[in-house]
Gaussian input, Z-matrix of N, CA and C with variables (Angstrom, degrees):
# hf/3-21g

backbone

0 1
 N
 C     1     B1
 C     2     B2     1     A1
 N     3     B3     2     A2     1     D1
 C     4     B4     3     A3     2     D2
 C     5     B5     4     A4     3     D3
 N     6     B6     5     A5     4     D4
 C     7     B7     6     A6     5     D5
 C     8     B8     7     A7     6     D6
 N     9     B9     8     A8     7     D7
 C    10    B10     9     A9     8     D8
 C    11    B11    10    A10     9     D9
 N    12    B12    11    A11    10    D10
 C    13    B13    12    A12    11    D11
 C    14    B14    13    A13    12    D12
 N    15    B15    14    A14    13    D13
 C    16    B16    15    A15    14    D14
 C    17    B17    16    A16    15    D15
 N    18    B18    17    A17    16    D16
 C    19    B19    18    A18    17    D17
 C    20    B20    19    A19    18    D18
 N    21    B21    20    A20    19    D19
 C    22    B22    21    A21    20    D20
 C    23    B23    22    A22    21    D21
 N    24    B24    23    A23    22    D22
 C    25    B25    24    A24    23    D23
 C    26    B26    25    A25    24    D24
 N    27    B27    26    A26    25    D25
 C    28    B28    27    A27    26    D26
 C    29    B29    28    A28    27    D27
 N    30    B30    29    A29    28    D28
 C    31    B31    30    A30    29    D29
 C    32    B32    31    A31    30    D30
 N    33    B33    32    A32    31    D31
 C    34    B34    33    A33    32    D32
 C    35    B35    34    A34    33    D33
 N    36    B36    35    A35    34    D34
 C    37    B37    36    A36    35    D35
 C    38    B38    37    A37    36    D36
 N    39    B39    38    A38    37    D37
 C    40    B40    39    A39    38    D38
 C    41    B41    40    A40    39    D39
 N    42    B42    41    A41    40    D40
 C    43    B43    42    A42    41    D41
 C    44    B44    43    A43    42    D42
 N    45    B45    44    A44    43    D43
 C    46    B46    45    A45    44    D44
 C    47    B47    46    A46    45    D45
 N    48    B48    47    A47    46    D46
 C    49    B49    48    A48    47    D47
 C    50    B50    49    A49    48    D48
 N    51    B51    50    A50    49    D49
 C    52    B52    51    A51    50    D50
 C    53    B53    52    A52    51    D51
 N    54    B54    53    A53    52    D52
 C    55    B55    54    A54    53    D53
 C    56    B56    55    A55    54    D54
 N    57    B57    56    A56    55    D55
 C    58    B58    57    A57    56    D56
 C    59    B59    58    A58    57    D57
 N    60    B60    59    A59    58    D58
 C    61    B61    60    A60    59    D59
 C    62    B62    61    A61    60    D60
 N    63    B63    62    A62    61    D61
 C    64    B64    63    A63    62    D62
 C    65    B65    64    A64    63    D63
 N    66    B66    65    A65    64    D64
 C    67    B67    66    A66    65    D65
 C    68    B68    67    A67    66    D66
 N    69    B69    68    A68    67    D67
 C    70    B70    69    A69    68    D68
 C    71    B71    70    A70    69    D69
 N    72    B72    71    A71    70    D70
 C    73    B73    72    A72    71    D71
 C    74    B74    73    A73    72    D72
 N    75    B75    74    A74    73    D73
 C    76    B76    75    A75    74    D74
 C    77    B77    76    A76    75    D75
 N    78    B78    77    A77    76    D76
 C    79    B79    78    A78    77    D77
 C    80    B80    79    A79    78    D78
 N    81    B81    80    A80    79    D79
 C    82    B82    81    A81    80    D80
 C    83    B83    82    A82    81    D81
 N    84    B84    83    A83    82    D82
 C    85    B85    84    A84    83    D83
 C    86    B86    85    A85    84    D84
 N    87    B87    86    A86    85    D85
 C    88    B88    87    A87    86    D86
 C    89    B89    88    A88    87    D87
 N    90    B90    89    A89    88    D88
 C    91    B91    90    A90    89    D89
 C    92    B92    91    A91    90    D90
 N    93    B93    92    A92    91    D91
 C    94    B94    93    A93    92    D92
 C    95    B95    94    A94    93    D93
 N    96    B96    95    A95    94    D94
 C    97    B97    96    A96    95    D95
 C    98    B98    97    A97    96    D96
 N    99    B99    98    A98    97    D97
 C   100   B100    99    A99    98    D98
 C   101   B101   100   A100    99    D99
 N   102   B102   101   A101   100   D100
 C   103   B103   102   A102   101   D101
 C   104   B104   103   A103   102   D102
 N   105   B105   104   A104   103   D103
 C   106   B106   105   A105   104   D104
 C   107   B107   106   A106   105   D105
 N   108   B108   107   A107   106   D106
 C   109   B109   108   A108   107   D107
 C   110   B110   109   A109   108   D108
 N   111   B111   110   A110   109   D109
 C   112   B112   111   A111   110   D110
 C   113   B113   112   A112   111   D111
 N   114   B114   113   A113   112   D112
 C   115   B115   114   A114   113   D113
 C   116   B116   115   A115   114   D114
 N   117   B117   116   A116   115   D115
 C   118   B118   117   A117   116   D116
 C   119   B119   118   A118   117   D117
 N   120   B120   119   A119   118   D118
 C   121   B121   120   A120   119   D119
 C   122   B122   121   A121   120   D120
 N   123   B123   122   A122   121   D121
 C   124   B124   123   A123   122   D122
 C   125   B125   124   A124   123   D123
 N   126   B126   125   A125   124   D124
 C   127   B127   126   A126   125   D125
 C   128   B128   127   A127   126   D126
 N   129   B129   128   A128   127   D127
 C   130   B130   129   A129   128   D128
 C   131   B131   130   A130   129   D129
 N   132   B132   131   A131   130   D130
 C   133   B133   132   A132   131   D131
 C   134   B134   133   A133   132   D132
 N   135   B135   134   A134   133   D133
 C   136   B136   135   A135   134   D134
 C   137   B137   136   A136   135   D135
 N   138   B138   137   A137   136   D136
 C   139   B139   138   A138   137   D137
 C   140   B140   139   A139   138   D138
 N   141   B141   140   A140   139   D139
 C   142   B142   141   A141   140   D140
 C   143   B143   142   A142   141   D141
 N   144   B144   143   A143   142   D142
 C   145   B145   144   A144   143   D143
 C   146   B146   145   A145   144   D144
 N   147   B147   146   A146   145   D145
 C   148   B148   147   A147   146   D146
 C   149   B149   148   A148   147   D147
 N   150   B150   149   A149   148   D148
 C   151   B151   150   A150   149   D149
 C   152   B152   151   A151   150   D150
 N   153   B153   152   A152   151   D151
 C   154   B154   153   A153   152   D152
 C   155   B155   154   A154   153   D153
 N   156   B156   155   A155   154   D154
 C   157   B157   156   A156   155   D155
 C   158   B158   157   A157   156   D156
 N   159   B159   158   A158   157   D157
 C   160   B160   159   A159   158   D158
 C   161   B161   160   A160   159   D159
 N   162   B162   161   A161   160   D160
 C   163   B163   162   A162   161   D161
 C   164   B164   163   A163   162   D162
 N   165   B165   164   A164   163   D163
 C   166   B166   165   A165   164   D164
 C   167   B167   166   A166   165   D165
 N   168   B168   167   A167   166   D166
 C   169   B169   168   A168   167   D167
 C   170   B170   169   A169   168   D168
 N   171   B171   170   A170   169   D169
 C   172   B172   171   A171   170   D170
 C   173   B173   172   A172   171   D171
 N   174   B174   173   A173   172   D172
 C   175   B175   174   A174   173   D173
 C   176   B176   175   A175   174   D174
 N   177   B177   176   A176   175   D175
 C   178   B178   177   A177   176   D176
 C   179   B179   178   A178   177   D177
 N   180   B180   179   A179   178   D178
 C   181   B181   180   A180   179   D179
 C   182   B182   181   A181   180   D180
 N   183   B183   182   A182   181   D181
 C   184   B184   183   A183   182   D182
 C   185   B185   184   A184   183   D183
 N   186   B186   185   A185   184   D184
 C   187   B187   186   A186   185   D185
 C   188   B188   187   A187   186   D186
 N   189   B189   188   A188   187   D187
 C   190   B190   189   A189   188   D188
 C   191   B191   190   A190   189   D189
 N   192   B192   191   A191   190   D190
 C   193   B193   192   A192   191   D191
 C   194   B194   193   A193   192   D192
 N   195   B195   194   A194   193   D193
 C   196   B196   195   A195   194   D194
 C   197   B197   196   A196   195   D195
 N   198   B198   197   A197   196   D196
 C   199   B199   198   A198   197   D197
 C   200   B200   199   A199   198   D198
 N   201   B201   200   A200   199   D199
 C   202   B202   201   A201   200   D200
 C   203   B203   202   A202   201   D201
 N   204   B204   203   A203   202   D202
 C   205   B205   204   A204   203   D203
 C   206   B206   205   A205   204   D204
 N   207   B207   206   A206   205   D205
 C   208   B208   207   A207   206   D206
 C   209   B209   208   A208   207   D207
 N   210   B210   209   A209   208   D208
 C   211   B211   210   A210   209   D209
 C   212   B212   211   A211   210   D210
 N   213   B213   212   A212   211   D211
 C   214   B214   213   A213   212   D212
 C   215   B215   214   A214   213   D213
 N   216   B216   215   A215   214   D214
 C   217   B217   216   A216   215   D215
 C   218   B218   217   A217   216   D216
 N   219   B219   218   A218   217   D217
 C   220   B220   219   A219   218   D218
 C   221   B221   220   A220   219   D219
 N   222   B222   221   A221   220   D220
 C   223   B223   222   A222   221   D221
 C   224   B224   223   A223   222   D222
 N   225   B225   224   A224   223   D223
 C   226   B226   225   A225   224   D224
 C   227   B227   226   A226   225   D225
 N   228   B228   227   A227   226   D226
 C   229   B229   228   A228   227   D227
 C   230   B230   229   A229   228   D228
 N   231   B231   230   A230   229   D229
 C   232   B232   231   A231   230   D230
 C   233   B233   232   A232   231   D231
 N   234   B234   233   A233   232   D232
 C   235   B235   234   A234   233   D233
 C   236   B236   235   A235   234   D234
 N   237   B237   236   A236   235   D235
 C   238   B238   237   A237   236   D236
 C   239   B239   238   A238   237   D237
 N   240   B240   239   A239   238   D238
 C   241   B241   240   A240   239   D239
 C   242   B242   241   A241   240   D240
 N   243   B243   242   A242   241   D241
 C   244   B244   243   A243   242   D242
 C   245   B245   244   A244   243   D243
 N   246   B246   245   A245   244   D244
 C   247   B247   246   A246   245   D245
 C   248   B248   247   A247   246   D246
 N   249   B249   248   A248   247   D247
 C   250   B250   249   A249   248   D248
 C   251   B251   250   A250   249   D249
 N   252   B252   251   A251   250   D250
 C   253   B253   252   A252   251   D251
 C   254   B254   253   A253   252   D252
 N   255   B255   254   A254   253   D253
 C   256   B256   255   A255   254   D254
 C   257   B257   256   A256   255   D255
 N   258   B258   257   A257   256   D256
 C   259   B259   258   A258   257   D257
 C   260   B260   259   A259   258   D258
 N   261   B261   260   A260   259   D259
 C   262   B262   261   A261   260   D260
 C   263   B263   262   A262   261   D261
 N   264   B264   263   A263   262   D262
 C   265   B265   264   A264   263   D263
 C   266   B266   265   A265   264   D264
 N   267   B267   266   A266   265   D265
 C   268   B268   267   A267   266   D266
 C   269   B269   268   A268   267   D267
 N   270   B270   269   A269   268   D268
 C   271   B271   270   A270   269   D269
 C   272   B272   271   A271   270   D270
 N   273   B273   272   A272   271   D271
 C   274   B274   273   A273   272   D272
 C   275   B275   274   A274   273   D273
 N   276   B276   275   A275   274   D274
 C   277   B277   276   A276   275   D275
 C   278   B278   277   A277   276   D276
 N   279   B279   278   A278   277   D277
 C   280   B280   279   A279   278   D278
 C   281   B281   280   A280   279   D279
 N   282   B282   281   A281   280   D280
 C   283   B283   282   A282   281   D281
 C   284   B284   283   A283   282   D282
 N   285   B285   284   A284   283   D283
 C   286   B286   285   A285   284   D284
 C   287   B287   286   A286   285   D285
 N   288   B288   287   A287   286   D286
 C   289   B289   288   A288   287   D287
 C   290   B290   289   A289   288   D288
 N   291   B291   290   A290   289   D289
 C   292   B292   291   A291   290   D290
 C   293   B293   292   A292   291   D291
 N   294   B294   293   A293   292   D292
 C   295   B295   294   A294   293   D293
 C   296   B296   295   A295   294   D294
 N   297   B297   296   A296   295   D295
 C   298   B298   297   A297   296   D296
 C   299   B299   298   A298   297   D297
 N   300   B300   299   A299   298   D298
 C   301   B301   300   A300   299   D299
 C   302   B302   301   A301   300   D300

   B1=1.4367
   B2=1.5230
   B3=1.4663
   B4=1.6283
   B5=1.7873
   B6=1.5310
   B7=1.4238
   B8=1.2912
   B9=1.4197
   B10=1.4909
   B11=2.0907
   B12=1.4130
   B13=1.6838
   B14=1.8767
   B15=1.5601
   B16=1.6964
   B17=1.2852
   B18=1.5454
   B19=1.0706
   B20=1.0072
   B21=1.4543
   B22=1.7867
   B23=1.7071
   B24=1.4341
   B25=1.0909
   B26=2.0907
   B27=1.0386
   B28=1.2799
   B29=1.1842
   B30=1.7608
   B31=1.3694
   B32=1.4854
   B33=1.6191
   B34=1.2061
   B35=1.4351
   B36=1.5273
   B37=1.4977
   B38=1.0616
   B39=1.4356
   B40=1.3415
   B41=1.2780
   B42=1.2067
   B43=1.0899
   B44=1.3775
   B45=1.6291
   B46=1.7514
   B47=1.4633
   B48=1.4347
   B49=1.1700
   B50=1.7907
   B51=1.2396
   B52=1.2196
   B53=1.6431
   B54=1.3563
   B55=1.0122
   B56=1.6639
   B57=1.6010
   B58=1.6116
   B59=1.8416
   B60=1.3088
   B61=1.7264
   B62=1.7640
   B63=1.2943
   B64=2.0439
   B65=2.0000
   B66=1.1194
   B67=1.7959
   B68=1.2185
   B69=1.3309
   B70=1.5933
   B71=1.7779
   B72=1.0825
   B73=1.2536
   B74=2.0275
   B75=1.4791
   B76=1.4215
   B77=1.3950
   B78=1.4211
   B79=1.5299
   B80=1.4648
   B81=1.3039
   B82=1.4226
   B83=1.2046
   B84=1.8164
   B85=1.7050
   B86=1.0282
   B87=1.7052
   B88=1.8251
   B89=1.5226
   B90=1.4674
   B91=1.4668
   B92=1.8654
   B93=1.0853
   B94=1.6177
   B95=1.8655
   B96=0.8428
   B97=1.4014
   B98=1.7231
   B99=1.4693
   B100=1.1128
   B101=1.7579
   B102=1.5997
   B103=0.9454
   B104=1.7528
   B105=1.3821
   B106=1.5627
   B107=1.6791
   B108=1.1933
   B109=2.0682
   B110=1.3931
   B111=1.4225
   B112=0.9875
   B113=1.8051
   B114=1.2331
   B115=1.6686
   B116=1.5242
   B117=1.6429
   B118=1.4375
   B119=1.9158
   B120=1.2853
   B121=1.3902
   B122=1.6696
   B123=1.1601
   B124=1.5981
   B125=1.4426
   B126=1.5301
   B127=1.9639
   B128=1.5192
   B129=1.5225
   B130=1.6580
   B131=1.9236
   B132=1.3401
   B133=1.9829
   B134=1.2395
   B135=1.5144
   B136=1.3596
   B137=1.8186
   B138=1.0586
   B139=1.8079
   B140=1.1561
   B141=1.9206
   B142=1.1686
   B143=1.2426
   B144=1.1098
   B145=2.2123
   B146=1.6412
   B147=1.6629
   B148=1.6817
   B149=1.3707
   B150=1.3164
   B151=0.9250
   B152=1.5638
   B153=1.0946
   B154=1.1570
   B155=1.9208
   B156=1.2304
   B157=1.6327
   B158=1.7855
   B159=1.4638
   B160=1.3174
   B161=1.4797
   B162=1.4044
   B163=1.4037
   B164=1.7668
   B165=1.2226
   B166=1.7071
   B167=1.8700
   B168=1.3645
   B169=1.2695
   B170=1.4684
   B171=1.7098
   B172=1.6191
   B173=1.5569
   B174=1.1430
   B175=1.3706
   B176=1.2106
   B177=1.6809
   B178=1.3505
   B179=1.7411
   B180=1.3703
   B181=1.5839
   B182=2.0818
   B183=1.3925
   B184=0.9289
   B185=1.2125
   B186=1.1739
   B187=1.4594
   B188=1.8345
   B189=1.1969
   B190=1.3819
   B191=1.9681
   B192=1.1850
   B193=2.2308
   B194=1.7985
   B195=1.2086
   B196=2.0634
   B197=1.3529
   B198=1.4547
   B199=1.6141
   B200=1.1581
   B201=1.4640
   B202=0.9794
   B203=1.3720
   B204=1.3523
   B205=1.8227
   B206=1.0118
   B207=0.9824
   B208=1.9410
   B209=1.5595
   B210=1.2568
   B211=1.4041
   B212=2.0550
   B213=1.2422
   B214=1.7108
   B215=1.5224
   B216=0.7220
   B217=1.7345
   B218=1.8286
   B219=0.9960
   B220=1.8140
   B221=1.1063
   B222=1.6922
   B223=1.5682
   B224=1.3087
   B225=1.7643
   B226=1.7899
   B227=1.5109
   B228=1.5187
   B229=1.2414
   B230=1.5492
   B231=1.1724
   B232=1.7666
   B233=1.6685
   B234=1.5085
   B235=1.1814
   B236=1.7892
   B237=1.1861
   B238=1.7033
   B239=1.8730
   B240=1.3317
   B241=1.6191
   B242=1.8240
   B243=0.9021
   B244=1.7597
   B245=1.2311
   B246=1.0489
   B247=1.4483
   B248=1.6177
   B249=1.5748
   B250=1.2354
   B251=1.4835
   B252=1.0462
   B253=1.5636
   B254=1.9980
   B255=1.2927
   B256=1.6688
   B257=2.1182
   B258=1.2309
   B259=1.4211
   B260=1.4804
   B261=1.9849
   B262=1.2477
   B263=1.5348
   B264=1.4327
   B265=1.3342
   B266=1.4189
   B267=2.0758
   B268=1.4247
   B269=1.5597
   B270=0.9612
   B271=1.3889
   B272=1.5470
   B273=1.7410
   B274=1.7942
   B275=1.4123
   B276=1.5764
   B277=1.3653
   B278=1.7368
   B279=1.0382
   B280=1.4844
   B281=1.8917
   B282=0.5942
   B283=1.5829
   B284=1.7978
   B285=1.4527
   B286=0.9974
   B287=1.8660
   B288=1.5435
   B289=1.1363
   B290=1.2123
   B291=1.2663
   B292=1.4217
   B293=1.9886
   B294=1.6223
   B295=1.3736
   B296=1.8641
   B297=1.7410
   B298=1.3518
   B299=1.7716
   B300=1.2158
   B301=1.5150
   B302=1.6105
   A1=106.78
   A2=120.06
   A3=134.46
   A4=76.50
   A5=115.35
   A6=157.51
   A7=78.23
   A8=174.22
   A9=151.35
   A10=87.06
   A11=93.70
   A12=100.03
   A13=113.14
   A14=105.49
   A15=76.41
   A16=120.50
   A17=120.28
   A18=138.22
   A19=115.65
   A20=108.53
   A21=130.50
   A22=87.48
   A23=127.82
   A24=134.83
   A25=113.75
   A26=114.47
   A27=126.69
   A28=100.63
   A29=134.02
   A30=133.97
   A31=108.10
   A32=126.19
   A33=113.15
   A34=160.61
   A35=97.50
   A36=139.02
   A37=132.27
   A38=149.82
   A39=147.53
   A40=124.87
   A41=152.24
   A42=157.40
   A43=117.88
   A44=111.84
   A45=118.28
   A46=66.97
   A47=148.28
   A48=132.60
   A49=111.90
   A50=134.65
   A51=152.94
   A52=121.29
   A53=114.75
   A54=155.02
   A55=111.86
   A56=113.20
   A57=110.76
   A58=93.91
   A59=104.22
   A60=101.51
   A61=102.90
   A62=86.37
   A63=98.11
   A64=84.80
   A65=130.50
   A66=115.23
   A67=95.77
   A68=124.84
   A69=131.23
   A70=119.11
   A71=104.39
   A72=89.02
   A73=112.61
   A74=94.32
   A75=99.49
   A76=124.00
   A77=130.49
   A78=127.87
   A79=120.03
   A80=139.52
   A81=150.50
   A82=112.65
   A83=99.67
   A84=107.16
   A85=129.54
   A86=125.04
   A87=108.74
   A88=88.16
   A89=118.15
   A90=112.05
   A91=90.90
   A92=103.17
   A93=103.18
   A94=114.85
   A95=102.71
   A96=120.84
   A97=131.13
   A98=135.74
   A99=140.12
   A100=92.02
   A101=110.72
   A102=108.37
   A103=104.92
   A104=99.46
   A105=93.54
   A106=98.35
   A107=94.21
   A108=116.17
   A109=125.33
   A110=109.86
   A111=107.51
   A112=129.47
   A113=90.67
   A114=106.61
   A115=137.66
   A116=101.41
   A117=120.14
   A118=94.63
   A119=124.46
   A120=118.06
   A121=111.66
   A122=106.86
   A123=124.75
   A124=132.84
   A125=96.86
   A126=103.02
   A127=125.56
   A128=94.55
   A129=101.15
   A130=116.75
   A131=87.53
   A132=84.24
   A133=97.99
   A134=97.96
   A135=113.65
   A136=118.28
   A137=122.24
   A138=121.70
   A139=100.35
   A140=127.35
   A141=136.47
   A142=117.40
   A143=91.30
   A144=136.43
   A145=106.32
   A146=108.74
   A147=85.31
   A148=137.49
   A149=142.00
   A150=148.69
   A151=124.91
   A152=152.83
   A153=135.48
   A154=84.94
   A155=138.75
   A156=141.70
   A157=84.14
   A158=95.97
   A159=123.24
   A160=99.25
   A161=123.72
   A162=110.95
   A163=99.57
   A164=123.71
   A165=120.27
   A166=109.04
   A167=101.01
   A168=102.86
   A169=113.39
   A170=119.62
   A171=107.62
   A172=111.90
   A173=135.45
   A174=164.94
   A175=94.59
   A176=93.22
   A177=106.09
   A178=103.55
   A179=93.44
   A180=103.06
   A181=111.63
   A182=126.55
   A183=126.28
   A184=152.82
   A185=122.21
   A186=132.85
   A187=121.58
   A188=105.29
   A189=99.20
   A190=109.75
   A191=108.33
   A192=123.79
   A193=87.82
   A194=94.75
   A195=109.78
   A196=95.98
   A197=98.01
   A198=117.36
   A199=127.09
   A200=155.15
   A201=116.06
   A202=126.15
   A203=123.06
   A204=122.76
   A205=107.47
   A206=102.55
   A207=122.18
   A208=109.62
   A209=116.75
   A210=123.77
   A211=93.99
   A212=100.28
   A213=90.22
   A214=102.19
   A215=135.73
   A216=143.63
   A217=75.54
   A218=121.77
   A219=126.24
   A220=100.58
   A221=129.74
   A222=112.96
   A223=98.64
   A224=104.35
   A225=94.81
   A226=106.50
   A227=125.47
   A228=131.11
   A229=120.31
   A230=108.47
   A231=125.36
   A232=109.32
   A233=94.92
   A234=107.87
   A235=131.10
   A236=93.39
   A237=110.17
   A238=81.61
   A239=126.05
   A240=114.95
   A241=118.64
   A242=79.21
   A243=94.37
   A244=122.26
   A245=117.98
   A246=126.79
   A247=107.12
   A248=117.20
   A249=105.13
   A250=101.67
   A251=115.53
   A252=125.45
   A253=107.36
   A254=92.16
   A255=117.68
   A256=84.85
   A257=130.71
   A258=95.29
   A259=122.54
   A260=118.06
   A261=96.44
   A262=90.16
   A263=128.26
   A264=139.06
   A265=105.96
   A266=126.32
   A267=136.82
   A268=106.17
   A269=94.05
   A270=135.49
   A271=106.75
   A272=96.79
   A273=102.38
   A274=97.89
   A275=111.77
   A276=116.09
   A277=96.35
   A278=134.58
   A279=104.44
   A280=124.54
   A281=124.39
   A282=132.56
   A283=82.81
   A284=142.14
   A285=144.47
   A286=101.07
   A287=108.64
   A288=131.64
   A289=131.29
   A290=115.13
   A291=150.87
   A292=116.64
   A293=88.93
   A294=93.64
   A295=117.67
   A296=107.23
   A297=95.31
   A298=108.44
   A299=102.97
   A300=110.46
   A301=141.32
   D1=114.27
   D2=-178.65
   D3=-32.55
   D4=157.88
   D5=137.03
   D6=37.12
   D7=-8.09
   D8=112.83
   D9=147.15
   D10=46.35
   D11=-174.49
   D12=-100.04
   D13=-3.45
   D14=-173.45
   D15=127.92
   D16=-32.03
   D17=-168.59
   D18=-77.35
   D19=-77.52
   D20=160.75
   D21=110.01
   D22=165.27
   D23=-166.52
   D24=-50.17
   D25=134.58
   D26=176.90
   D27=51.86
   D28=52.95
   D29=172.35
   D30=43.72
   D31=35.35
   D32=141.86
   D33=-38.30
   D34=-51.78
   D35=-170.25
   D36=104.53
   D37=153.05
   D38=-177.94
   D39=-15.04
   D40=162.72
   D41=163.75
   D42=37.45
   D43=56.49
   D44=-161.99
   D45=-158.07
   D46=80.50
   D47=95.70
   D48=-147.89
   D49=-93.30
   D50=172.08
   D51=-55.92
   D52=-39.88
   D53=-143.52
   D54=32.62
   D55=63.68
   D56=-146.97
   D57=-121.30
   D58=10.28
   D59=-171.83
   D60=-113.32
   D61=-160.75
   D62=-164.27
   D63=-64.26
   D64=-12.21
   D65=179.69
   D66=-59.43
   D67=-72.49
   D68=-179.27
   D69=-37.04
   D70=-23.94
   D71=-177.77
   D72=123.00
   D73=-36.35
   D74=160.10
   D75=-11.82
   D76=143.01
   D77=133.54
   D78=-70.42
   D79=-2.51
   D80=-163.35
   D81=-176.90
   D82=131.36
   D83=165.90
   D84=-62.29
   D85=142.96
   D86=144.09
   D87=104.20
   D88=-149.54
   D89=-144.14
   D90=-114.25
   D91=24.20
   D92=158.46
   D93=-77.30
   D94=-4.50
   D95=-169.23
   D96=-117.38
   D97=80.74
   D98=-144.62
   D99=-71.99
   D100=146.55
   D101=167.97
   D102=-114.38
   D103=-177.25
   D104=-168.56
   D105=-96.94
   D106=92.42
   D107=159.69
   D108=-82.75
   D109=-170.91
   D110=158.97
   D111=-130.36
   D112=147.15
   D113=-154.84
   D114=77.60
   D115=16.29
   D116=-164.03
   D117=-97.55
   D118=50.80
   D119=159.79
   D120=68.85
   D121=24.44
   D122=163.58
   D123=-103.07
   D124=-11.53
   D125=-163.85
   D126=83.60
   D127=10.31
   D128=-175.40
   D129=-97.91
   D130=14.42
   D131=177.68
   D132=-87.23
   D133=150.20
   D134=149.76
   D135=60.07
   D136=34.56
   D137=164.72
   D138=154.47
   D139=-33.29
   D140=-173.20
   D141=53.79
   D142=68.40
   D143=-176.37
   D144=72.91
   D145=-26.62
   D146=174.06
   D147=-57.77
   D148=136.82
   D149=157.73
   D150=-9.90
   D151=89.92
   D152=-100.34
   D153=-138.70
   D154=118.27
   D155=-161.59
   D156=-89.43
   D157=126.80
   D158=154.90
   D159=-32.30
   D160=145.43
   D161=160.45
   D162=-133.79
   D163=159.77
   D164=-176.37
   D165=-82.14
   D166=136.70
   D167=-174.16
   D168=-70.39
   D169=132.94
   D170=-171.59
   D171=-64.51
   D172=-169.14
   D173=-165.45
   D174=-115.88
   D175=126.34
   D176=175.31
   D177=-107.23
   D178=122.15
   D179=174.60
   D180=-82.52
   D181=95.83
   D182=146.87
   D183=-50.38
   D184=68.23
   D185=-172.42
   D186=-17.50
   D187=112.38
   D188=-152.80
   D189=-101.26
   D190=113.34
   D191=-154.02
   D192=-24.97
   D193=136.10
   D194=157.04
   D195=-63.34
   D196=146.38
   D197=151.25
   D198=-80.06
   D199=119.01
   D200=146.94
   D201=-130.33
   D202=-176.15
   D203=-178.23
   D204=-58.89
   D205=152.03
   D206=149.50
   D207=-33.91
   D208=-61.07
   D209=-165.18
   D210=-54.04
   D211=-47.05
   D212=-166.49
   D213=-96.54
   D214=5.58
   D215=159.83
   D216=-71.71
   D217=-102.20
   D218=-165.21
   D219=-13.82
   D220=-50.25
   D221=-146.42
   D222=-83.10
   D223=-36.04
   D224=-169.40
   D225=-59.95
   D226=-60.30
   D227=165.95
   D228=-6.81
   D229=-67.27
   D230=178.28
   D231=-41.24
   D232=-61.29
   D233=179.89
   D234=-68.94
   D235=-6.44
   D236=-174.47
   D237=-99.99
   D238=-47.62
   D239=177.74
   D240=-58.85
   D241=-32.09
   D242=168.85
   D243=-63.25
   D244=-67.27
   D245=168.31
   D246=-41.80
   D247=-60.02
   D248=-152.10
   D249=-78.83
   D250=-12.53
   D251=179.22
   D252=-51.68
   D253=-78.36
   D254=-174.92
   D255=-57.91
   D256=-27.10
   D257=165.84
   D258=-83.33
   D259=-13.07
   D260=-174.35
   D261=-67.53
   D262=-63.50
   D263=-144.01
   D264=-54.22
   D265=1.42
   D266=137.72
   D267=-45.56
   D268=-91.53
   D269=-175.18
   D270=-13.33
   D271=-43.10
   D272=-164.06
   D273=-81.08
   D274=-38.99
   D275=-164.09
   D276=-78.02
   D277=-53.50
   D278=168.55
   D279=-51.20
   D280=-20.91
   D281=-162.04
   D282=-89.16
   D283=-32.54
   D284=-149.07
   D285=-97.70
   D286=-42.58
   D287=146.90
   D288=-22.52
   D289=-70.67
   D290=155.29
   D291=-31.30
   D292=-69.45
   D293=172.91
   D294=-51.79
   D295=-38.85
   D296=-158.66
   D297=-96.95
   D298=16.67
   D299=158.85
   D300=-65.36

């Protein structure tokens, strides 16, 4: 509840959001106030006190590197020279820019 006035979230009214302000019962609005979660220092993680069965950890599938040819090793290559090419010949022409300012 905004500033602990009455409203409750988006001028709803009381007890229409969290229920974490003076409606509940609180001495203080808002996040001065623990609500009952889980794993927040209550005993509520994970089974919520039951005894909780071991379970087996899955298999991790490792993605195992592509192969590829020569021919497409070349093309990506080419194309990674290309690119970086047309960025120096950016690069120069701003810097060229630069100078004649």
């Amino acid at each position: 509840m905004p500033q602990g006035d009455g409203t409750g979230p988006n001028g709803q009214g009381p007890m229409t959001g969290r229920a974490m302000g003076y409606c509940a019962g609180f001495n203080a609005p808002g996040f001065v106030n623990q609500g009952a979660g889980f794993g927040r220092g209550r005993g509520f993680g994970r089974g919520f006190g039951r005894r909780m069965m071991i379970m087996p950890q899955p298999q991790i599938m490792v993605p195992q590197p592509v192969q590829m040819t020569d021919v497409e090793e070349k093309q990506i290559l080419e194309a990674d020279l290309a690119d970086l090419k047309a960025e120096i010949k950016e690069i120069e022409k701003r810097l060229k820019e630069l100078d004649t300012k």
